[in-house]
Every structure is written in C-alpha cells, then in structure tokens.
VOPAGU-2260 file (C-alpha; in pm, 1 decimal, decimal comma):
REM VOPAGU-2260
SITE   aa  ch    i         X         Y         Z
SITE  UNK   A    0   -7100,8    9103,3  -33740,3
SITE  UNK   A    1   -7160,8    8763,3  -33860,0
SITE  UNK   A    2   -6859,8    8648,5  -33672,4
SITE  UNK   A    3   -6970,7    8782,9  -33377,0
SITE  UNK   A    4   -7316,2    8602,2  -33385,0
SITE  UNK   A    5   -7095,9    8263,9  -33408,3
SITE  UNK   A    6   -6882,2    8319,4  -33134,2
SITE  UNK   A    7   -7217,2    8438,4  -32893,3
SITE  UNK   A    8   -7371,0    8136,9  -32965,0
SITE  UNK   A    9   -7690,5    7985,3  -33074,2
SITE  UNK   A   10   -7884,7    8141,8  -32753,3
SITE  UNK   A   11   -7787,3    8490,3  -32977,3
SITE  UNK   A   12   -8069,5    8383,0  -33227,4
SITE  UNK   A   13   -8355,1    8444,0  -33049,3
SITE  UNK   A   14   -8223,3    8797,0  -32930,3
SITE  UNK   A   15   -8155,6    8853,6  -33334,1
SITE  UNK   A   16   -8510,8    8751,8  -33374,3
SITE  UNK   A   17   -8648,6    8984,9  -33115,1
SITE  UNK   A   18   -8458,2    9266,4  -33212,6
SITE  UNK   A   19   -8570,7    9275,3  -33599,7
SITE  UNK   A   20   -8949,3    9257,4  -33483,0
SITE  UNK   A   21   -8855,2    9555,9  -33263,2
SITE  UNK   A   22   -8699,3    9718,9  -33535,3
SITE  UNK   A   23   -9009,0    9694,3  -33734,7
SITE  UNK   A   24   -9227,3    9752,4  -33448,6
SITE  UNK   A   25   -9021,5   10104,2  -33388,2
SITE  UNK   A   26   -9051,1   10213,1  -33822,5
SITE  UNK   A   27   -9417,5   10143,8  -33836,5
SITE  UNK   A   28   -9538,1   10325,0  -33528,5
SITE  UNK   A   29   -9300,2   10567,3  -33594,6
SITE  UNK   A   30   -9445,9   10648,0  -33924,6
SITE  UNK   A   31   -9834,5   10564,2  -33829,2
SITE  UNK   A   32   -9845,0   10776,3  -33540,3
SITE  UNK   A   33   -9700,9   11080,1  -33749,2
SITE  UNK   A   34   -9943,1   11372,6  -33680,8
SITE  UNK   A   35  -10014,0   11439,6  -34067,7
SITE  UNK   A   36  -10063,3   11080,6  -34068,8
SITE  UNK   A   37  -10379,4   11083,2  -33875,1
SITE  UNK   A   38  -10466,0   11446,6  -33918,5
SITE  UNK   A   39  -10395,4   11448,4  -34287,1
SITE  UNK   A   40  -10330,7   11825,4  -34442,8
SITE  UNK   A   41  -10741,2   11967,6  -34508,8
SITE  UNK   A   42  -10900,8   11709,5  -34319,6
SITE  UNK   A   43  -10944,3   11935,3  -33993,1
SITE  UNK   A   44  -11049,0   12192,3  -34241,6
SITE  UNK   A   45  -11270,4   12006,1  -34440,7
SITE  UNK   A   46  -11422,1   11896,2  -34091,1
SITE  UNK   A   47  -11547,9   12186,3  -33992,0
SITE  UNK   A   48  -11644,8   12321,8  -34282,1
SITE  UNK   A   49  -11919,6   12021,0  -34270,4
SITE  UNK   A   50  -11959,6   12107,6  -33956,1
SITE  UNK   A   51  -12062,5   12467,3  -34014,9
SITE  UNK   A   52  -12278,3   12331,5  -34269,6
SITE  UNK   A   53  -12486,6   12139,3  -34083,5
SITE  UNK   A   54  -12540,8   12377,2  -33813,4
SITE  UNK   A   55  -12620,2   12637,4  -34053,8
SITE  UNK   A   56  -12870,4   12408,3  -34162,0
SITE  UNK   A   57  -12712,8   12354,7  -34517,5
SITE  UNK   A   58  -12712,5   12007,8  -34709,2
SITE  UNK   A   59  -12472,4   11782,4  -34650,9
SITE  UNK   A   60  -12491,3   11406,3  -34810,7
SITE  UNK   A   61  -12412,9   11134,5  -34645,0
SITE  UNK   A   62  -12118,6   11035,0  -34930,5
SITE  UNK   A   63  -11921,6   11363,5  -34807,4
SITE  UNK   A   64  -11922,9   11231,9  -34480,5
SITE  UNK   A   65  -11808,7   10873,7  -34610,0
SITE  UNK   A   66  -11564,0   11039,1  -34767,4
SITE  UNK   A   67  -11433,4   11246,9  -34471,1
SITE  UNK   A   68  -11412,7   10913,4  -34279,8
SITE  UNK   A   69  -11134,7   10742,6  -34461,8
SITE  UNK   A   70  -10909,6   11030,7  -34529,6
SITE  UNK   A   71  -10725,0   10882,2  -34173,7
SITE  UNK   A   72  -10713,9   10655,8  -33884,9
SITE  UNK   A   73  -10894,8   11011,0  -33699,6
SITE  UNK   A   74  -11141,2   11129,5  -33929,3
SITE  UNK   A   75  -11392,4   10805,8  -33827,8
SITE  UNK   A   76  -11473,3   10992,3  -33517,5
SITE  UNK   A   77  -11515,8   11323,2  -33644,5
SITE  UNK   A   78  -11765,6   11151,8  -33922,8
SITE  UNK   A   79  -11914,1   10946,8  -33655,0
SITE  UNK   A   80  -12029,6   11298,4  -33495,2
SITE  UNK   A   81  -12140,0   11451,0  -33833,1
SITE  UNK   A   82  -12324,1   11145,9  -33920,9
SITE  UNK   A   83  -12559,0   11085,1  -33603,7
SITE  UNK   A   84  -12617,0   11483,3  -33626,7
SITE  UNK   A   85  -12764,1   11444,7  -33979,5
SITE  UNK   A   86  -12949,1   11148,0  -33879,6
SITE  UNK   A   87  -13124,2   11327,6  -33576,9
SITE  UNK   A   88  -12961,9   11137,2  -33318,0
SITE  UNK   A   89  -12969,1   11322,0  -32993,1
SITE  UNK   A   90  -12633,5   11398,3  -32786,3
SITE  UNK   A   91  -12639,2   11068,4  -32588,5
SITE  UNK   A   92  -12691,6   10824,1  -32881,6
SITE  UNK   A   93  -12417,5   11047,0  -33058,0
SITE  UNK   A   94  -12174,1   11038,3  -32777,6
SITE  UNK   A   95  -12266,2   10621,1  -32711,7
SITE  UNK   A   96  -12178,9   10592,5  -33042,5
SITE  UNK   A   97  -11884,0   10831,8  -33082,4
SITE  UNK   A   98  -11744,6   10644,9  -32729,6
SITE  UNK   A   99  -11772,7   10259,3  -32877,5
SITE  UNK   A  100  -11584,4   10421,8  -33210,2
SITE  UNK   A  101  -11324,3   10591,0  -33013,6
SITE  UNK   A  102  -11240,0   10266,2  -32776,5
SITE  UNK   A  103  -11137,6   10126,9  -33125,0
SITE  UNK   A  104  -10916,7   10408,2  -33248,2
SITE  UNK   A  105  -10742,5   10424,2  -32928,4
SITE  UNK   A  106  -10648,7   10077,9  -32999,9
SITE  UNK   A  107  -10531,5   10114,6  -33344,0
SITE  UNK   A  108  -10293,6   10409,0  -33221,4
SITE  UNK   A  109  -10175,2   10170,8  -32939,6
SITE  UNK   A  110  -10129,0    9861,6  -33201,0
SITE  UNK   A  111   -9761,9    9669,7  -33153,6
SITE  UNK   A  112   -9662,8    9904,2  -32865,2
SITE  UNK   A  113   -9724,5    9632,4  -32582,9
SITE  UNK   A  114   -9525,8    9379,6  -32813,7
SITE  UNK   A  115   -9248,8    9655,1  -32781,7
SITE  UNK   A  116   -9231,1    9672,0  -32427,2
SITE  UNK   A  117   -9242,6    9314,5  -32390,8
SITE  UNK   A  118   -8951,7    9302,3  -32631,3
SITE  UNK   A  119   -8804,0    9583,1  -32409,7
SITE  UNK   A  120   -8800,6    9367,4  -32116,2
SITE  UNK   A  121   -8739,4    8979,4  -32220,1
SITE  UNK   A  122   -8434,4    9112,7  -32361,1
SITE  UNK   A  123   -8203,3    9193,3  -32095,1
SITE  UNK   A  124   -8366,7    8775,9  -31973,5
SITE  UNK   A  125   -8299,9    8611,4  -32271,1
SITE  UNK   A  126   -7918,3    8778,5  -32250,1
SITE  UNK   A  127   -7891,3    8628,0  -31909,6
SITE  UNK   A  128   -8010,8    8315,9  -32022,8
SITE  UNK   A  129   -7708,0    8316,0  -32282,0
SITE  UNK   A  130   -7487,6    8414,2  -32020,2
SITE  UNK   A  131   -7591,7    8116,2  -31813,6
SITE  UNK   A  132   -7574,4    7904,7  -32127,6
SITE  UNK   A  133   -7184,4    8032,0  -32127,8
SITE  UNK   A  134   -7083,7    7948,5  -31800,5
SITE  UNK   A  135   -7252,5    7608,5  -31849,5
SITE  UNK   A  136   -7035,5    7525,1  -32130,5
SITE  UNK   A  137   -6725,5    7667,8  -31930,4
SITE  UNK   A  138   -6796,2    7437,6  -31607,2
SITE  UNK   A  139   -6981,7    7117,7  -31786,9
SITE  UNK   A  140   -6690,5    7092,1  -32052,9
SITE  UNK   A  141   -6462,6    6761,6  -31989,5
SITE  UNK   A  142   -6235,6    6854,8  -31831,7
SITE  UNK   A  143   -6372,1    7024,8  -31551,0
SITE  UNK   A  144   -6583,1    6704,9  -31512,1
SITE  UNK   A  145   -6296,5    6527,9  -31471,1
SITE  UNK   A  146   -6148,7    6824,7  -31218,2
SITE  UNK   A  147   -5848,2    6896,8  -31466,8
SITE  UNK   A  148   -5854,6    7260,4  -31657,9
SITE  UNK   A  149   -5995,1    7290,4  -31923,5
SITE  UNK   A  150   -5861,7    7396,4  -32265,0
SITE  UNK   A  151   -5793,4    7802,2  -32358,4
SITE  UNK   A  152   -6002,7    7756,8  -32648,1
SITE  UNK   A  153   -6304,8    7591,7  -32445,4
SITE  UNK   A  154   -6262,7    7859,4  -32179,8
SITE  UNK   A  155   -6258,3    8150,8  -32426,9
SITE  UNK   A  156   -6566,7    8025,2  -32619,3
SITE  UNK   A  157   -6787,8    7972,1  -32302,0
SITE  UNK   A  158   -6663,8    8334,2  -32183,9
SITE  UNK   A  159   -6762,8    8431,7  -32513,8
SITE  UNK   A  160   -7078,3    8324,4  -32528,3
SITE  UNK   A  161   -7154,4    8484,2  -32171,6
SITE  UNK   A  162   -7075,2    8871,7  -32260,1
SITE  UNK   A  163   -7198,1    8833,2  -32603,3
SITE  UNK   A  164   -7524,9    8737,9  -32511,7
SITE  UNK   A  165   -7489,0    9012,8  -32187,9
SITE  UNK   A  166   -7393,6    9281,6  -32412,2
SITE  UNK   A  167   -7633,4    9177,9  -32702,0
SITE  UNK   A  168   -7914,2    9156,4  -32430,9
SITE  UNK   A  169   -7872,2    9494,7  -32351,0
SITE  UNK   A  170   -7803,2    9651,4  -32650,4
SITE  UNK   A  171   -8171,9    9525,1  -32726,6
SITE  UNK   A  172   -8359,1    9646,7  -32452,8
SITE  UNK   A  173   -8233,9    9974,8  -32346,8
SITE  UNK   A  174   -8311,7   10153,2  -32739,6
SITE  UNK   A  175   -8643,4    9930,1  -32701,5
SITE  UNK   A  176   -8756,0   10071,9  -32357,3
SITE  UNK   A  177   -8656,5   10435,6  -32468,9
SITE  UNK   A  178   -8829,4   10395,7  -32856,6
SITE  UNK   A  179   -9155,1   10244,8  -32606,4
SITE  UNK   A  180   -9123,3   10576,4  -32413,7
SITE  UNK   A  181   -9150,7   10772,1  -32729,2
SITE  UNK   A  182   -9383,7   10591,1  -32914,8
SITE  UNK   A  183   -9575,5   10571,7  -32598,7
SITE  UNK   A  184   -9587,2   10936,6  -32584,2
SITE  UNK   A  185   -9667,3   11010,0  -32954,9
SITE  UNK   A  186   -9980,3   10772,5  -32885,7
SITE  UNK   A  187  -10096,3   10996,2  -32546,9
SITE  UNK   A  188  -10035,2   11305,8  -32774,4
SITE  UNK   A  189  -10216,3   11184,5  -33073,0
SITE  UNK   A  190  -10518,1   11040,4  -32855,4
SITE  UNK   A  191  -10561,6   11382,8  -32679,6
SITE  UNK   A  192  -10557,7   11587,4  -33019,5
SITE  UNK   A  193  -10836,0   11385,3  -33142,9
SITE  UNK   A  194  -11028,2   11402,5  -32843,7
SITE  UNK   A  195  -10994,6   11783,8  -32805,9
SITE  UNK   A  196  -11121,1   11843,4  -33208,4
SITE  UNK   A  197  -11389,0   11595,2  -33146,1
SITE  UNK   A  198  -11500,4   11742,1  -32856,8
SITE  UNK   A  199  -11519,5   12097,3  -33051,1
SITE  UNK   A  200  -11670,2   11909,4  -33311,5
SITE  UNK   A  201  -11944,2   11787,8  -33038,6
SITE  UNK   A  202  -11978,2   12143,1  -32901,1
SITE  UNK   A  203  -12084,2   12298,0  -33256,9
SITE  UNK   A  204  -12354,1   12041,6  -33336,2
SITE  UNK   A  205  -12485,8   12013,7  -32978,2
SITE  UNK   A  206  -12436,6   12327,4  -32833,0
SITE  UNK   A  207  -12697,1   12288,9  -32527,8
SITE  UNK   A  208  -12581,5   11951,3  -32449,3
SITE  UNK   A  209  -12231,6   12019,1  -32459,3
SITE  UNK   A  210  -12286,6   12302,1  -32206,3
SITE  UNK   A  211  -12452,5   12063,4  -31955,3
C-alpha cells in the first residue's frame, strides 16, 4: 500500500486525508445514530410512565424529569414536554418551546453528514486533479520540451500518477456517497421516531389541544 501511495504521487495525499475523515465521519454516525443510542432501553418506558403520572395528577419532581433528559440525544424533547406541563404552560408555549428544542436535535442527528457528502463529491475532483497532475509530468518532462521521447521510466511514472489518483478518486467517493445515503436515511428514520413519541407524548398531556 505504501508503495502504491509513492508511485500515485503527492496529489494522493490529500485524497488519503479526505478519506480517513470520511472513515471517521462513517464510525461515529454509524454508532450515534444507532436506535438504542437515542432511544436508550427504559427510556420510552420510563417516559410515559411520567407521563401517566402527571395526567393522573400524581407528583412528579422536577429532578425525575432532569434525569429523563440526559438518558439520550431524544429524551430532551420528551422532558421538554413533561416539564412545561408541570409548570402550567399551555399547549402553544409547550409546543414553541418543544419546536426551538427540536430544531437543535435535528441538528445533532444531522452533525458531520454534510462534511460526508462533500467528501463524497470532491473526491472523484481531487482524483482528476491528480490525473491532470500525471499527464503534466508526462508532456512537461524534457524531453518532450525538446520534441524528443521521453524516457520509459518518466512515461510510466506520469501514467502512474494519472490512474492512481483516477482509481483512488473513486474508490473514495462511491463508498462515501452510498455510506451518505445510509447515514442519511438512519437520520430521516431516527428524526421521525422521535417526532411520532413526542407527538403521543403531546397528545396525553394536552388532550384538547392536540385534537384541534
């Protein structure tokens, strides 16, 4: 592999660059946007159970719903809905609030992915930029300044550099555009999920409202 990298050239750098920060881009999201990740085993439980509570009327403190709000990235907005209920807020403060709150989950859950398609599609450009960088070295070596052939060695290395950087190019972006894909539809899954158990959340505690 190593050898490989020297023959492509130094324009293979920043597609070596590019491709570890995808890399890492891909095993985070990949393991943040797990579903017991942000619905964590007895948090949707524990949830409702609250819930039930405080539309039965029963006490609830404020510290259980502190605590339900950093069990994961998810639980803020269920706690956000338990919290203005306790405090008396009516349905519009509650869903002002619980609206401003979810704009910022939505954002955590759709952290690094833009990076990831941007990596996805500078790739295959910064191959063809080593590819140009190739057949630059191939026609600006000495001797086809001077019109006489150039050497084997000066022709294989500027070949060399072109396909490597073509190939490497590639081999970047098209695992980078289909790991976007994915990712991008974990993110759509997870947002909906949390917007559907919010929104039963919302119905319990406001059933009139809700209705409307």
């Amino acid at each position: 592999m190593y050898s490989i990298l020297l023959s492509a050239g130094w324009p293979i750098w920043p597609l070596l660059i590019i491709s570890i920060i995808g890399l890492a881009i891909v095993i985070e999201r990949s393991w943040y946007l797990r579903q017991i990740h942000i619905f964590p085993k007895g948090s949707l439980e524990l949830t409702f159970g609250l819930c039930n509570q405080i539309a039965n009327q029963k006490n609830v403190s404020e510290a259980q719903v502190t605590e339900l709000a950093q069990l994961s990235p998810a639980t803020p907005l269920f706690a956000c809905v338990l919290k203005e209920k306790l405090s008396g807020s009516s349905a519009a403060v509650a869903l002002e609030e619980l609206q401003a709150l979810a704009q910022a989950t939505w954002l955590k859950l759709d952290r690094y992915l833009g990076a990831l398609a941007t990596i996805a599609t500078v790739a295959p450009l910064l191959g063809l930029f080593g590819t140009v960088v190739g057949m630059i070295e191939i026609f600006g070596s000495q001797g086809a300044v001077n019109g006489v052939a150039g050497s084997p060695q000066e022709l294989a290395h500027g070949i060399s550099v072109a396909l490597y950087n073509t190939a490497f190019g590639l081999l970047i972006a098209i695992p980078a555009l289909a790991a976007w894909r994915g990712l991008r539809a974990m993110a759509n899954q997870r947002q909906r999920e949390c917007e559907e158990f919010t929104r039963q959340l919302f119905k319990k505690l406001y059933p009139s409202d809700a209705a409307q």
